[in-house]
Structures are given as C-alpha cells and as structure tokens.
N, C-alpha and C positions, 0 to 999 in steps of 0.2 A: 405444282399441286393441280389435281385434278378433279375438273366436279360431275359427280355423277349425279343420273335425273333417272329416276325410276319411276313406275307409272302409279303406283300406291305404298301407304306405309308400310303395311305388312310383307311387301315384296322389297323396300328398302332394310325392314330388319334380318330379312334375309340375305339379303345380298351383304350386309356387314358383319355377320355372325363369323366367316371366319375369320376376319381381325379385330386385333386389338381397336375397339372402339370406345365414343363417348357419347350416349345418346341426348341428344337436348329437344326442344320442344319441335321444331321445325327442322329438324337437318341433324345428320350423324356428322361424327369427325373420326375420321381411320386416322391410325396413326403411322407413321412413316416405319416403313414394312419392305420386304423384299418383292414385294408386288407393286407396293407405292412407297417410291425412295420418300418422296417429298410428302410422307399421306395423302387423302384424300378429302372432299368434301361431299357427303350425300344427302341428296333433296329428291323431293318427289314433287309427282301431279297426284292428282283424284281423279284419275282418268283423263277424262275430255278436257281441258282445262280452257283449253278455247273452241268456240263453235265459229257456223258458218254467222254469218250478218244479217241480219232480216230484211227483207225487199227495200223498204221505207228508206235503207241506211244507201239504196243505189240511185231510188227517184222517189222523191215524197210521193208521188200519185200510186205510188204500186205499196201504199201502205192499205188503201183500201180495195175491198175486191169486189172489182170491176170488170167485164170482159172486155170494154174496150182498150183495157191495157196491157190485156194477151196478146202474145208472150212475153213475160216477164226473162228478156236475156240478159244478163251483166256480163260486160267484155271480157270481167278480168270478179275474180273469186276473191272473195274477204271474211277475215275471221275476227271474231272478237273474244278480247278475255272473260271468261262470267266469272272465274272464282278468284279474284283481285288478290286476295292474301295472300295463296298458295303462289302466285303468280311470282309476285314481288319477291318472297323467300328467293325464289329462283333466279330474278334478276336480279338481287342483291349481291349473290355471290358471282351470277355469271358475267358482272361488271367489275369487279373485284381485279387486281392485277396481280395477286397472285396467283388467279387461278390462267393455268395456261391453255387447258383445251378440255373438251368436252368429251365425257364416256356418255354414250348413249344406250340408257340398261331398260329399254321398255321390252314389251312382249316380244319374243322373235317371232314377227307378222307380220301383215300389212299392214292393219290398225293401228296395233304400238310403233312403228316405224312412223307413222303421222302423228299421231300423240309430241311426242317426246321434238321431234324435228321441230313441229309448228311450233313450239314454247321456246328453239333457241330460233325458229326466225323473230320471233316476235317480240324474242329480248334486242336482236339488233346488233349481238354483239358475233363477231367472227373470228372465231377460233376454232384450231383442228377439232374434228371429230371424231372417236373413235365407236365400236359399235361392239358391247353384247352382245352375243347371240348364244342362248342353251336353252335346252329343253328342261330344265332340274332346278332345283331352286337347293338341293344339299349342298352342304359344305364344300365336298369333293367336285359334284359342279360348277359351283360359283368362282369356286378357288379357281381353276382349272380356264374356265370361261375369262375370268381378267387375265390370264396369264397367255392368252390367244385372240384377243381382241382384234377384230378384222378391220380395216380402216372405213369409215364410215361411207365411201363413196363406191363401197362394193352395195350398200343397200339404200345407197339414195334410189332406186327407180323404185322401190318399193313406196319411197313417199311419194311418187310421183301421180303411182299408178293410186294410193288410197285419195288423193285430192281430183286426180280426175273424174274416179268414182266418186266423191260426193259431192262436184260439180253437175256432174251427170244427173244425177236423182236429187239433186237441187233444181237444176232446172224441168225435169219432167218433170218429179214429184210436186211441186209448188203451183205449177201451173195446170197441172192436171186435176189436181184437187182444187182450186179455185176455180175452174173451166167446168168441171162435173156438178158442182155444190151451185152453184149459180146458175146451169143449166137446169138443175135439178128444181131448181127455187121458182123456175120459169113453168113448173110442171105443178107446183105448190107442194115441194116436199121440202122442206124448211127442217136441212140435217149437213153434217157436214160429210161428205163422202170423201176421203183420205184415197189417194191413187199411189200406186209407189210401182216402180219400175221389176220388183219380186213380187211384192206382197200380192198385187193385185193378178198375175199368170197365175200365184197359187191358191187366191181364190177362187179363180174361173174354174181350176181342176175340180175346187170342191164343190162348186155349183153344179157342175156338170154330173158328181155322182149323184148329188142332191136329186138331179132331174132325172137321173138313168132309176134312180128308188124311186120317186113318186108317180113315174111313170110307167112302171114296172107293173105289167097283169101275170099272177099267178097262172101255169099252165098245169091243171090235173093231169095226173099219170097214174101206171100203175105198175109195178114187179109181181113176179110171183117165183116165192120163195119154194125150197123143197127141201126136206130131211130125208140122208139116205143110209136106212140101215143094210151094213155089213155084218161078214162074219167075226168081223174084232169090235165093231161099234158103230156109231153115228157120226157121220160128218154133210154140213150143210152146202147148197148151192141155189144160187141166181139167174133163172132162165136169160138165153140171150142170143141174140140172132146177128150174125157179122159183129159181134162188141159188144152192140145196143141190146141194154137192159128193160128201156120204157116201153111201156105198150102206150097204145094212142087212147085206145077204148075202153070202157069194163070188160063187155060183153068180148074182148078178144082176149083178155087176160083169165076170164072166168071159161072161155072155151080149153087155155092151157091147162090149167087148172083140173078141171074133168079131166082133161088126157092124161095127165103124167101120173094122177093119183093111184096108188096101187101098183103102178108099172114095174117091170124088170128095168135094170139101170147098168151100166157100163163104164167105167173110165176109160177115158180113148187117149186120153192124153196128160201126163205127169209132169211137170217140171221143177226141177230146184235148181234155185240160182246162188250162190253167196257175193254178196256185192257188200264190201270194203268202202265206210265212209270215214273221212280224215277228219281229223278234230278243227273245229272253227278255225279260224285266224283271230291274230288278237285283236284288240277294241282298236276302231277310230272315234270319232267321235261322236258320227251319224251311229253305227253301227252299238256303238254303248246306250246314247239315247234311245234307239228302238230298242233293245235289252230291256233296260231299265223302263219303260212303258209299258212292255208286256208285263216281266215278273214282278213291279212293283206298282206299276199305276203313275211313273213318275211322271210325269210332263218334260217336254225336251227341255226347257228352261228351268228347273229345278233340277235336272241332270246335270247341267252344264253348270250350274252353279256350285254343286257340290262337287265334281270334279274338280273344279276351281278350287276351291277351298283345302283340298286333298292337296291341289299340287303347292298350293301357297305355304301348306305343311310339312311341305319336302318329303311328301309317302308318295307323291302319283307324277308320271313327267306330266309335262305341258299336253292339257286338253284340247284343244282347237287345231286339233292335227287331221289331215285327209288321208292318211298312212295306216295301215295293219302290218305294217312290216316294220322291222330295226335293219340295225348295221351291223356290221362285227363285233364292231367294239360295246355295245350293247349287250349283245346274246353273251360275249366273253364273262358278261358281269354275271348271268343266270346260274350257274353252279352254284357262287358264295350267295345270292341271294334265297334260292330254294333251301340251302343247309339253316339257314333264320327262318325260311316259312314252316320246316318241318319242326322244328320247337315250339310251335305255337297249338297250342290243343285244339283248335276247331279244324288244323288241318294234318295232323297227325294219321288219320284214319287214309290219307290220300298217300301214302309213303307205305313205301320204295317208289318210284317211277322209272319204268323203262329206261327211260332216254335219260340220259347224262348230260346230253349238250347240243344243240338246236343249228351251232356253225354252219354245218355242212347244210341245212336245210332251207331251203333257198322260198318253200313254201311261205316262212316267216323271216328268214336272213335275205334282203336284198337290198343292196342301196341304189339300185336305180331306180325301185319305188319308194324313195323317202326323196320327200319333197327339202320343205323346210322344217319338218319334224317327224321323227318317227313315232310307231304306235303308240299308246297307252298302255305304260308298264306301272307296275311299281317301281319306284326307287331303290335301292341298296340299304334305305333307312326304314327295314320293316318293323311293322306294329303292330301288337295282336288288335284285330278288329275290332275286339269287344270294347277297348279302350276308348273308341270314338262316339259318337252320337250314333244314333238312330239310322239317320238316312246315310252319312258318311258312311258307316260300317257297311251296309247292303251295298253301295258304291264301289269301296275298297276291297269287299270279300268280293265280289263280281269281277274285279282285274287280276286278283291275286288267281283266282280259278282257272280263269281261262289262261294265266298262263302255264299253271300246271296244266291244266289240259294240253295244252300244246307238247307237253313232253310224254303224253302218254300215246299206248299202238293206236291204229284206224280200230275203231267200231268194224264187227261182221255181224251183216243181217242175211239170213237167209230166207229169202222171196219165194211163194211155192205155188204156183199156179197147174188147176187143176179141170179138166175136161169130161163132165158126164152126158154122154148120150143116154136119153131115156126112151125106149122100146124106140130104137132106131129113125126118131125122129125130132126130139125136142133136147135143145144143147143145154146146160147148166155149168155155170163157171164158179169154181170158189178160188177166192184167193186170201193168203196170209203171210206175212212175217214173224219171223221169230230174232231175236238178238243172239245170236252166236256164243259170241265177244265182245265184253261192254267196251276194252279198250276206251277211250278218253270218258263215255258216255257215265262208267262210272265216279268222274267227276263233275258230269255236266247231264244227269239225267234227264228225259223229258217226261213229262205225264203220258205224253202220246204216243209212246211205246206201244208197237200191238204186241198181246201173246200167239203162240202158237195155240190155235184152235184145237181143242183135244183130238187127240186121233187123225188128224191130217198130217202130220208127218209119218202116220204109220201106212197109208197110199201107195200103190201102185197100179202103172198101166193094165188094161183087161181086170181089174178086180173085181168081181158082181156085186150086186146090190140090189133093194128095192125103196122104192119111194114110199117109204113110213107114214109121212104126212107134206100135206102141201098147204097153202094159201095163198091170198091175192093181199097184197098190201097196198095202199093207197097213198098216192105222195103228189107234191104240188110242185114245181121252180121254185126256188126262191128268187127273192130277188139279190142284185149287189150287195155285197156288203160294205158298210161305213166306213168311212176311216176311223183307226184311232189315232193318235196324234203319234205314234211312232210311225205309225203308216206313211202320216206325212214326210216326215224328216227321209222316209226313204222314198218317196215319190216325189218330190222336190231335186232327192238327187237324179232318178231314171226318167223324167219325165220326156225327156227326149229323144227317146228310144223310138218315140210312135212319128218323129220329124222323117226329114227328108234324109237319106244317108250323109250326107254332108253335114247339115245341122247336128245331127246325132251324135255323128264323130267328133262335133265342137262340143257338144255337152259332156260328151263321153270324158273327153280333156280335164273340162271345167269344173268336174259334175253336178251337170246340172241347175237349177234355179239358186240362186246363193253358196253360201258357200258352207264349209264349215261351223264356222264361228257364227253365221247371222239367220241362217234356220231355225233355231230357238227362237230366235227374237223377231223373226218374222210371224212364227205362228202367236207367239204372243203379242204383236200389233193387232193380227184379227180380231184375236178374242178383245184386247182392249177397244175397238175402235168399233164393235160391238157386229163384225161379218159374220163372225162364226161362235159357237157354244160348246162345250164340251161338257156332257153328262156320260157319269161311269163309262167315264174313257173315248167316250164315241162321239164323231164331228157331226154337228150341224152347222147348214149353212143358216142363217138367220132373213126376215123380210127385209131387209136395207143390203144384206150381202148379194142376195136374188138379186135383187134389183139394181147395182153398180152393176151387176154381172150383165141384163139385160141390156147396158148401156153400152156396154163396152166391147160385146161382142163381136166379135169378126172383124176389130181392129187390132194393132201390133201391140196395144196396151194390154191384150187378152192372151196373148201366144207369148210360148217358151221363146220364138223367134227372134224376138228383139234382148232375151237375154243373152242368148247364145251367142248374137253376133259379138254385143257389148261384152261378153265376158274373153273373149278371143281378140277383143282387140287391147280390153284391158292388160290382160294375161302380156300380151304382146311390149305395154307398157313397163309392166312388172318386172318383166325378164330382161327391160334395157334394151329390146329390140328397134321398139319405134318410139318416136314421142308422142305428144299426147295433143298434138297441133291438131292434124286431120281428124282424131275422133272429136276433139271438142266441136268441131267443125260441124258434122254431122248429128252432134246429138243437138246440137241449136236447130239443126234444118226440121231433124223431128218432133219438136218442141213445138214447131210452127203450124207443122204439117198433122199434129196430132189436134189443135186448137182447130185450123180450117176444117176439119174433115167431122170431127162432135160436132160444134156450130151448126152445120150443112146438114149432119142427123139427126141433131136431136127433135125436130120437129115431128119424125116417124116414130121418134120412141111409144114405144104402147106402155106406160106406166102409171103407176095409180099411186104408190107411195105410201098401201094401204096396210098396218102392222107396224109401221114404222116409228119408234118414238123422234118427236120433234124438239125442236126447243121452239120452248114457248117463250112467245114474244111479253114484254113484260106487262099488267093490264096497270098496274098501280101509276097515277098521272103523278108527275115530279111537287110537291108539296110546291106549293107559294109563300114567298116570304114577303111581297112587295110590291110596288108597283116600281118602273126604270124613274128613275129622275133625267133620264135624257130624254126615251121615247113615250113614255107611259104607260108599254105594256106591261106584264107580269114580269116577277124577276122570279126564276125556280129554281130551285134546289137541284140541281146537276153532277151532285157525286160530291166529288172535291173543291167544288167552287158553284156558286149564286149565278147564272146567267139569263141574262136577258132574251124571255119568248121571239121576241122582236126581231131575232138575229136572222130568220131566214126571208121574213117580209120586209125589212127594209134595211137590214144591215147594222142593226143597231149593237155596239161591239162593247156594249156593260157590262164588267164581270166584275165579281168579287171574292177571293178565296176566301175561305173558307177558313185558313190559319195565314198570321199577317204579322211578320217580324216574328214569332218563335209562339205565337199566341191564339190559342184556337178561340175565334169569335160562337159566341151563346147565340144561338137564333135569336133570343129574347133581342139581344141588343142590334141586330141586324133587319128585324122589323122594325125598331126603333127608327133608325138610321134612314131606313125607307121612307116610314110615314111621318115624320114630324124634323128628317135631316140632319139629327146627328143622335147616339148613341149618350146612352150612359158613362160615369167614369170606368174604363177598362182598365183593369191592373196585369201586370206582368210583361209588358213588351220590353223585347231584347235587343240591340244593336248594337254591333261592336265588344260585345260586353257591358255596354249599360244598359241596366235596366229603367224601366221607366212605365209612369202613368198616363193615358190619355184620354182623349174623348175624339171617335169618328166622327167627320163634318163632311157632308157635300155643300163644295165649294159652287155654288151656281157658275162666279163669271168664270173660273178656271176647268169647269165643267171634268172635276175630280176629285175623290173622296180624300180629303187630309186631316193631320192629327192636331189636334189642339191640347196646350200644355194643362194638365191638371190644375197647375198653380197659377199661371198667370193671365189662361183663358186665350192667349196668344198662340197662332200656328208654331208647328215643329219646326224648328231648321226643317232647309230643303235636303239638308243630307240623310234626315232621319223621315222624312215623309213617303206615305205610302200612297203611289200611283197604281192605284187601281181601277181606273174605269177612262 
C-alpha cells in the first residue's frame, strides 16, 4: 500500500476521483485497483506545513534585534512543524507498516517539491518515493499521471534547489531587515523596514519611476496642423522637418502657419504598406496576469488566485507555468476540445475557424520551450463560462479565446504613409491604418483600432491640392507614465535587459526578478508592508518605500544583479548540475558584507523619516499591584504575569503569573497577597486532576509564595505547591 501526500484538500479530492474511494475526515482510502493492486492511502498538507525556525531557535541572543549580533548565519537550516494535526495525520500513516513507500503528489514545481519532501523528512521514516508530476488535475490526467510515475530521485534537486533559495533569503532577508530597521531607529524613524532579496530591486525600479515623475518639467511645444482640399475631398496633415513634428517656439510655428495658409499643396510621395500580424501566443502566467490588469483591473494576485481555483476545477492546466507554448500531445487534444467550445453559446459567433489543427505550428507547438509546464489551456473538461462566478468566468472566457485565436489567419493592417509639399517649401506628413483582415482580431478585438481617415486611401503621388485651413496647436511633454501593477509583473520579468550583456542573458534564462509563481506575491508584500499604493490601477511609491529606497541605493540590495547571479546558480541547483555547497558559501559572505558596508553608510544617509507612520511606543505606565516582598519596589502588571520594577536596578527576580495551577488570580486577591501577605480563600485549583481550595502565603523564611490548605490552615504538600518567586 501506498500513501499519497498531496498539498491541499481540494487537490487530494481530485486526485481520487478516478477511483473507487472512501472519503473520511482526514485522509481518503482508494481501493485496490489496477493502478493500486494493494490501494492506496491519501493525506494531505495545507500548504507550508512546516516553516523555517526562528533566529532565537539557533542562539537565544539573536531572539533580540541587536546589531551587534549581525549577521545572524546558521551553519545548518531548520524547519518546524506549525500545523501539529495535519502533521500527525501524515505521520501516522507514514509510520504504519503497511504502508510501503511514498507517492509524492504536490504541485509539479519547486515549491511543491519542498512542501511535500520536507513533511517525509520530518516524519523520519524511509521509504521509496515516487513522484507525480501533471499539469491537469482531470480524471484522464490524474489517471494517466499514477500510471507514469517518475522515481522520486529524478526531482530531488528540485528540493534542493527550493531550500537553498529559502536559506538564501533567510539569511539576507532577516538580517537585512533587522540591519535597516535598527539603522533606521538610529535616524529616529521607529518603523520596521522588511528587505527581501526580490522584493526590495523591484522597489527601487518603482522608486526610480517615482523620481523620473516628480522630477519631471513639462517642455512647451507646438505642431501646426493643415486641411487639404482636393478634387474628391479633404484629407489632413502635420508639418515636419527630417521626422520632427515639434517646433521649439510660437512665434516659429505661427511664422508656418502664415506661410502654408492658402497655399497650392502637392503630394510628393504615397505609400501603402500591408503588414500581416499573428495572433498572440497563449497565456503564461505573467503574460494572463497583465491581460487580466488591463481588461479587468485585476491585481496579479487575484489572477493568480483564480487561475488556481480553475485549475483545482479541472477546467484550466496548472497556472505557475513560464511557457506559452504546449507539446504535441496537447495540441493533439485541441480539435475534440474546440468541437465542446463551439456548443457553447457565448462562443458560437467565433465558428468555423480556419485552422483545424495547430501540430505543424511550431509558433505555439514546441517542446523545447516547455519547461516543467506548458501554457495555460483549458482542459478537455469544458464548461460554459457563464456557469462559474464572476471573476472565474472573465478568467476562463480569456484562455478559452486566446486559444481560438490561435487557430484563426494573421490580422492585415494596411499602413499608408503620405507626403505633402506645400508651395515647394513646407513638408506635411499624414499617416493611417486601416484593418484589412480582422483574421484572429475578430476574436480578440482591440479598442485601439485606428480607422482609415476618409478619403486617404483614395491618394495619389502628384495630386493637387490647396490648404483649406491651418492652425497651431499647443502641446506640452508629458511626463512617464506609472506603472500599473501588470506593468509590473512584466518589468519584473525584463528588468534586465538594461544589465550588462552577460547579466541580461542570465535574466533572459531566468526571467528576470522572481519567478512565475512569486511576482504576485511579491507585489503584494509591498503593498502589505506599506512601500507602495495602488489607486485605479496605478503604483505609487509611498514616504517609507522612498526612503528604504534612499538607503539602499547603489548597493547589490538595490540591483537586479545580485538576483541574476543568484537565480543562475540556483537554476544550476535545480537542474542537478551543481550542489548547493559553494553558493550557500557565498551567500553567507554577502550577508556579511551587506551589514559592514550599511553600518559604514548609514551615518551619510540624508533622511528624515518625514510621512512616515511609526509605531508608537506605548505611553500607558504598567498598573501597580504592590509593593515586591523581597526588594520593596513596585510589583506591575507585565502582560501575563506580576513582575518586579526592581529587576533592571538590582536584579530582583519576583514574578508571579498571572494564572497558577489552572486558576486565573483576581487582582483583588493579588494586592492582597502584596500588602497584608496572603490572599483570600481562592477556589478552583487543579492538579493532577484534583481539584482544590487555597489561600496564597508569602513564606518570609523560604522567601516564596505557597499554598495553605483551606481546611486545616496548614501548607500544601510540596507536590502541590506553587513556586513562584
């Protein structure tokens, strides 16, 4: 028997849907099948089920944040369970002796390959692994997927490579966010500044537009326009000299102006072009997220989320793919799948389509561009759209499109570029497009279609004319434009286009800042962590994200560079090439080298800290309960327990909780206890299962608070006494 570990429930109900199963509260039972002689057993995670360890868990001193305890390095990486139940489920069966070896059914990625691994190191127990891997969560995939299960030591570097990476950003990120925040504090900006080895390069990009907008001065210009009537009609043109449309001056646009007005006019020169564009490629993941930003306003992380949810449905493959292309045996499926898309009424109006079949087309058919997952399709399991939610549907009708589009001809625009000479001196250019051939367009039209301007395609070279009317228009620069958060997700991937040919071509690889899967979740750290804003769609950098940003500039915490490398040597991990010795090596050296090198500048930093919300330190002074019966200062109220003021001036180590054997103490009675030495009769104490009554006593000669028996006035057994102070 075999037990399978899947990474949540809803992808365990799937994965037993094609057999005969028995669902119970915590775990499925497959029953002994031609896929599983002996059945099966299926348990899941809730994702993460174990994390990394907290500092404190390596040297109690690096529980508080201190600089002289930078860099915080651990030799050796450790994980703890946080969700105990789920845990146990798993190790109850994977300690079991009938179970003989492990299927490992997490996401096929890097992530789920560390998910699902870390929970059988951590059970302890050793047995084969074998290793899920599909894109599909349908029956026909699932089936298909146990019946070709690869041995689990074809994707161990895959776990290797996701612990090196949160090794890696365990140690910068921890320490760099402690290093900055505490520098920061030295400056009186009392905030916590979160550093992350992504997050923070693709802050700095957005600081930098941030600066190229506010620094940005309008430059006045000006055009001047011309109408020129023919003998079939009117058609328009924009003076222009070598290209250039702008004048610098009025007074030299108002001098054109005079001249052309009235004049004889000529066309010197006619062009038409038709220029053939090919329909999109299908979705990745980046590539749907900016879709779905533009036409919906989605957020990359609400993309990614409903993606999810589609594919958990068994309607969409596996989202977290870097792919726009399939394989054969994918595209094979696209005939029978389009004969179910055309029965559906909202896409009926898109049928007939050209294309039959996609095989031979290597623009979307190629497996040298499928990684570990190809495109974003639908599955073979179609569903009229209208049957899902709201945001699902616009999701779902957006993959289902673009793969019709892909079967329909190129779009033809025809470009028509036009040259008037007016009285043998002054040039005017018009130019237009018109759509030919909607070819794919008419299932993917855009708003920003031009039309063909009346009467311009009826043009030709030498045709006369006179300038009807003219004017000067008046126009300014703008400045850049913002990002919107699709923006992001695709400058995150190209940001290293502007590196050095070498880094380029590592990002090129990589692409770019993060990866697939953790772009969403990158931009939504800023916004949570409060760097950046997003209002009707458009990024702002925030006064605290400026301000990381002025810190951190012009070191490798700020540039794509130190991702690039890191993602190159990662990748390098991934693919089993190298181990992960030398880079842990080096990313400890940086760790070191990023702490001396802040340190040494922060004394130049020019910062104010000014917009910035702080946390406020508390003003309320801790209530008094008492004076100490050891030292005589105050005893205060400390949260969860009574402690003695005393403790920093002379070490005085009086405590008293707060709840004591199972029994929360009344203040009433704890002043008591203070001022006059023991308390009221308290009812309700527990030990062992007996219960019982007492009365608190500070002991003078034993110089500790004990219980005294309700009844006979006499202390507690020493078994049942509480030492507390």
């Amino acid at each position: 028997m075999q037990l399978i570990i899947a990474e949540k429930p809803d992808q365990a109900k799937k994965l037993a849907a094609p057999f005969q199963h028995q669902t119970n509260k915590d775990h499925i039972i497959l029953a002994p099948c031609e896929t599983f002689s002996q059945g099966a057993v299926l348990t899941w995670a809730l994702g993460h089920l174990l994390e990394p360890v907290p500092p404190e868990t390596y040297r109690a001193d690096w529980k508080r944040w201190n600089l002289q305890t930078l860099p915080m390095i651990p030799e050796d990486f450790r994980y703890r369970v946080k969700r105990r139940r789920e845990f146990n489920v798993i190790y109850k069966f994977a300690k079991d002796n009938k179970i003989k070896g492990f299927i490992h059914a997490g996401d096929a990625e890097r992530e789920g390959e560390a998910i699902v691994r870390l929970i059988i190191e951590e059970t302890g127990v050793h047995k084969p692994i074998k290793r899920l891997w599909i894109s599909s969560l349908t029956p026909q995939a699932v089936l298909q997927g146990f019946q070709t299960l690869k041995d689990g030591s074809q994707t161990e570097s895959l776990h290797n490579e996701a612990v090196s990476r949160a090794y890696a950003d365990w140690v910068i990120g921890l320490n760099a966010t402690r290093l900055y925040t505490l520098l920061m504090q030295k400056k009186g900006i009392n905030a916590v500044f979160t550093v992350g080895r992504v997050q923070t390069p693709t802050l700095c990009l957005i600081v930098k537009r941030e600066h190229e907008i506010a620094s940005f001065t309008p430059v006045p210009y000006w055009e001047v326009k011309a109408r020129f009537q023919h003998e079939k009609g009117v058609y328009e043109g924009t003076w222009h000299k070598k290209g250039e449309s702008k004048i610098e001056t009025l007074e030299m646009a108002e001098k054109i102006h005079a001249f052309v007005e009235g004049k004889d006019a000529q066309i010197t020169s006619f062009k038409e072009k038709i220029r053939k564009i090919k329909p999109p490629l299908l979705f990745s993941l980046s590539t749907l997220q900016s879709y779905a930003n533009k036409a919906f306003q989605f957020s990359p992380k609400k993309t990614l989320d409903t993606a999810q949810k589609l594919y958990t449905k068994g309607l969409l493959t596996y989202p977290r793919t870097d792919s726009s292309h399939v394989t054969k045996e994918e595209a094979q499926q696209f005939p029978r799948m389009l004969n179910q898309i055309e029965k559906i009424a909202a896409f009926e109006k898109h049928f007939p389509l050209p294309k039959q079949t996609l095989l031979q087309d290597k623009r979307y058919v190629d497996a040298k561009k499928v990684k570990d997952h190809y495109a974003i399709i639908p599955t073979e399991e179609i569903k009229d759209p209208g049957k899902l939610s709201a945001d699902e549907k616009k999701i779902y009708e957006a993959v289902i499109l673009r793969l019709l589009a892909a079967h329909e001809n190129d779009a033809e625009i025809k470009d028509i570029h036009c040259e008037t000479l007016v009285d043998e001196r002054a040039t005017f250019k018009s130019n237009t497009s018109a759509v030919m051939k909607e070819g794919w367009k008419r299932i993917l039209p855009s708003s920003k279609e031009q039309k063909t301007e009346h009467g311009l395609t009826a043009l030709r070279e030498g045709l006369a004319s006179i300038v009807s009317q003219a004017e000067v228009e008046a126009k300014k620069t703008k400045a850049p434009k913002r990002y919107t958060e699709g923006d992001l997700i695709q400058l995150m991937k190209t940001c290293g286009r502007e590196l050095d040919p070498e880094l380029a071509q590592v990002l090129k690889q990589t692409e770019g800042l993060g990866t697939e899967a953790t772009r969403a979740g990158i931009i939504t750290v800023l916004k949570d962590r409060d760097y950046i804003q997003v209002a009707k769609n458009l990024v702002y950098a925030t006064e605290k994200g400026k301000t990381l940003y002025q810190a951190v500039e012009g070191t490798i915490l700020a540039s794509p560079e130190m991702t690039a490398k890191w993602e190159q040597r990662l990748s390098e991990i991934g693919a089993g090439e190298k181990g992960a010795g030398m880079f842990l090596e080096q990313v400890k050296k940086l760790s070191t080298a990023v702490v001396e090198k802040a340190q040494a500048q922060a004394g130049s930093w020019d910062i104010s800290g000014e917009g910035i919300p702080q946390k406020k330190k508390s003003t309320r002074k801790p209530a008094k309960a008492g004076n100490c019966p050891l030292c005589g200062e105050a005893v205060l109220d400390k949260g969860n327990f009574y402690g003695c003021a005393g403790y920093n001036k002379n070490k005085c180590t009086f405590t008293l909780s707060k709840i004591l054997l199972e029994k929360k103490l009344p203040l009433k009675q704890v002043k008591l206890l203070l001022k006059q030495g023991e308390t009221e009769v308290i009812k309700g104490f527990k030990k062992e299962n007996n219960h019982f009554d007492a009365v608190l006593k500070w002991d003078q000669k034993l110089k500790k608070i004990i219980f005294v028996s309700n009844t006979s006035g006499a202390p507690v057994s020493e078994k049942n006494s509480g030492k507390t102070g």
